[in-house]
N, C-alpha and C positions, 0 to 999 in steps of 0.2 A: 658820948655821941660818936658814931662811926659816920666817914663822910668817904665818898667813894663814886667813882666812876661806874655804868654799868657794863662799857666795854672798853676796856686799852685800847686808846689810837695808837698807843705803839705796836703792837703785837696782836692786837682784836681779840684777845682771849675774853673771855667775863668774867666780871669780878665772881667769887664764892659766896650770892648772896645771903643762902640759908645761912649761912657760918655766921654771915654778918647777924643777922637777922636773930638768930640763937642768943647770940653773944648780946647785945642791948638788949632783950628779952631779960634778960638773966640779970641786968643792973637796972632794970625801969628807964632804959634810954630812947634812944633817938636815930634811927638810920638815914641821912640824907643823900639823898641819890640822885648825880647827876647821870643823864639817861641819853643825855645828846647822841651819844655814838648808836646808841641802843632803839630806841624811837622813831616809829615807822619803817624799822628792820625786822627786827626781832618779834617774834608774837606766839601765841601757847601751842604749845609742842605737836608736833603732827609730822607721822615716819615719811609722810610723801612730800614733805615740804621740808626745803635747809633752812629756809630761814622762821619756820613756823606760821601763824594763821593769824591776819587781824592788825599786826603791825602794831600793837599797842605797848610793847617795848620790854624789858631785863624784868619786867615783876611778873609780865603776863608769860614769858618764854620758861620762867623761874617760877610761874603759881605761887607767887607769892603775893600777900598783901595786910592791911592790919591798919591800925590808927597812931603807929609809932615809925611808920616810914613817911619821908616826904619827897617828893620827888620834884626837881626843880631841871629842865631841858628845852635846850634852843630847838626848834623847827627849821632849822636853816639848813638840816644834813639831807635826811630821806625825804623830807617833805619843802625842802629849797621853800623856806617861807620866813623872811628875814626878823623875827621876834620868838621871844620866852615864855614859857608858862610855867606856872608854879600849882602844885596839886600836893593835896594832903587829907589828912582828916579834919572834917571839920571844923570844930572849937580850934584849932590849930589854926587855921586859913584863915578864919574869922580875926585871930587876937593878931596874926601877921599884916593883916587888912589893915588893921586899926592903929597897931604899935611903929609899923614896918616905917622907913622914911624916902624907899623907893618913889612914890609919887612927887616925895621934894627933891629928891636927886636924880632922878631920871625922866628923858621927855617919853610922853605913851606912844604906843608904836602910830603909825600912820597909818590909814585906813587904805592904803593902798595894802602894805603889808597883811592887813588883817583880811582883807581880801583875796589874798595870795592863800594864806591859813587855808580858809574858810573852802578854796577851791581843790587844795590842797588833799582836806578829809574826806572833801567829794567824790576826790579819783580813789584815793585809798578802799574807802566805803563802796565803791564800783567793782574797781577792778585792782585795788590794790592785792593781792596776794598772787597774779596774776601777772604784775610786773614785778615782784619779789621773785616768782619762777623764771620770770625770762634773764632778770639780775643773778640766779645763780648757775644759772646754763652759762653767761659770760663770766663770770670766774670759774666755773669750771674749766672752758675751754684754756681760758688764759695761761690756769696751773697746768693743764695739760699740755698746752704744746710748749712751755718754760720749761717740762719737766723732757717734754720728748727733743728740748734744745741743747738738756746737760746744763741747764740753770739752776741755782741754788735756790730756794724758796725757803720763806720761813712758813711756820706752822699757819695753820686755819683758813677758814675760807670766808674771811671778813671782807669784804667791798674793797677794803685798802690793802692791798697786796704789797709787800715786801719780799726784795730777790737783792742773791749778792751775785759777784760776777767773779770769775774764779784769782786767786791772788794777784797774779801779777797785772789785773787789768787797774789802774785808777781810778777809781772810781769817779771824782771830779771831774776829770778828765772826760768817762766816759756819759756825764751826767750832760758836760756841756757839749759833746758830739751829740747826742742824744737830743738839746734841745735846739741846738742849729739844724740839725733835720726835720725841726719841725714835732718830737715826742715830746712832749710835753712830762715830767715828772718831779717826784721831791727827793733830794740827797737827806737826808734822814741819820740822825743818832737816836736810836729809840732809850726811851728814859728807864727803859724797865732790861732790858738785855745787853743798853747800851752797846749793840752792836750797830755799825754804818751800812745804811743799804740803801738800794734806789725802790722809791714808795710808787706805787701806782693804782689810781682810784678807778676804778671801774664801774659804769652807770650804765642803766637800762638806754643810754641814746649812742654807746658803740656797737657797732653792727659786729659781724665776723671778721668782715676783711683789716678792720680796728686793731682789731687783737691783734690777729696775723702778722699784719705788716710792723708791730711793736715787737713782737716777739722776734722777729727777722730782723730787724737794728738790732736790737738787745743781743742776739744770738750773733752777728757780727761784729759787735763791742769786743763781745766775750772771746770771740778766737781775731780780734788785732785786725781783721780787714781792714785794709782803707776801700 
């Protein structure tokens, strides 16, 4: 059994599912896949779109799929709908249904949440690929005027943006200037590069001047202005 994320919140890279996917192939296994990061992001591949088409998550962006992966992801990132769902094949879902003791250990979501869901796949199914475009135009921007600041950024172009600030800035320091001003952001050890840096989530409800004015503290962190 291989168990796996489909995107690093540290770093937002994608797991290498085919690899995974090969690999339990090859022993009659099992791929479980949690997709949180991935889901109502990511969707099948298309050159005019960063984040692809459909929003249906790491298997559709990856074409992949089969009756030996299961995929189990919160709704609470892209689609801000506070409950889980669980998807697989079949016979699988069925004997988890039956075996599983989730119902004796968990209360079932609320119908308020499921309502949320439910409103949720509506916008998607509308016009979601459409607020995926206008979400990558705001991290574009981001990385670009971070990068036209002399800010350090780490790789990709994941919604969770990570930047370092150059050595002798502190970064605690500049974490809590940052949020006395009102920026709101995460001091961050990523688990996977275990490097320190200031995290910052970018959503389709920051306009331009958002970014801007984040980038403009950030970029005065960086060279010590008071």
């Amino acid at each position: 059994m291989v168990v796996t994320d489909g995107v690093c919140a540290g770093c937002g890279r994608p797991a290498p599912l085919a690899a995974y996917v090969a690999l339990v192939r090859r022993h009659a296994g099992l791929l479980v896949l949690d997709d949180t990061q991935g889901l109502g992001l990511r969707g099948m591949p298309d050159t005019d779109m960063e984040y692809g088409r459909g929003g249906g998550g790491s298997l559709w962006a990856e074409e992949i799929g089969g009756p030996d992966i299961v995929v189990g992801s919160s709704l609470a990132k892209a689609f801000g709908a506070p409950l889980a769902v669980l998807t697989g094949d079949g016979p699988l879902m069925t004997r988890f249904e039956r075996e599983s003791e989730v119902r004796a250990r968990c209360s079932p979501p609320s119908a308020a949440a499921i309502q949320a869901a439910a409103s949720a796949l509506s916008i998607n199914a509308e016009r979601g690929d459409a607020l995926r475009d206008g979400l990558a135009l705001r991290v574009g921007r981001f990385r670009d005027a971070a990068e036209d600041a002399g800010l350090r950024l780490m790789e990709g172009r994941f919604p969770f943006q990570r930047l370092t600030l150059p050595g002798a800035v502190d970064l605690r320091a500049a974490h809590r200037r940052l949020r006395d001003e009102g920026l709101r952001c995460v001091l961050q050890v990523s688990g996977c590069d275990r490097r320190t840096s200031l995290g910052f989530l970018i959503t389709v409800a920051h306009g331009e001047s958002d970014i801007d004015q984040a980038i403009e503290r950030l970029a005065r962190c960086a060279r010590g202005d008071t």
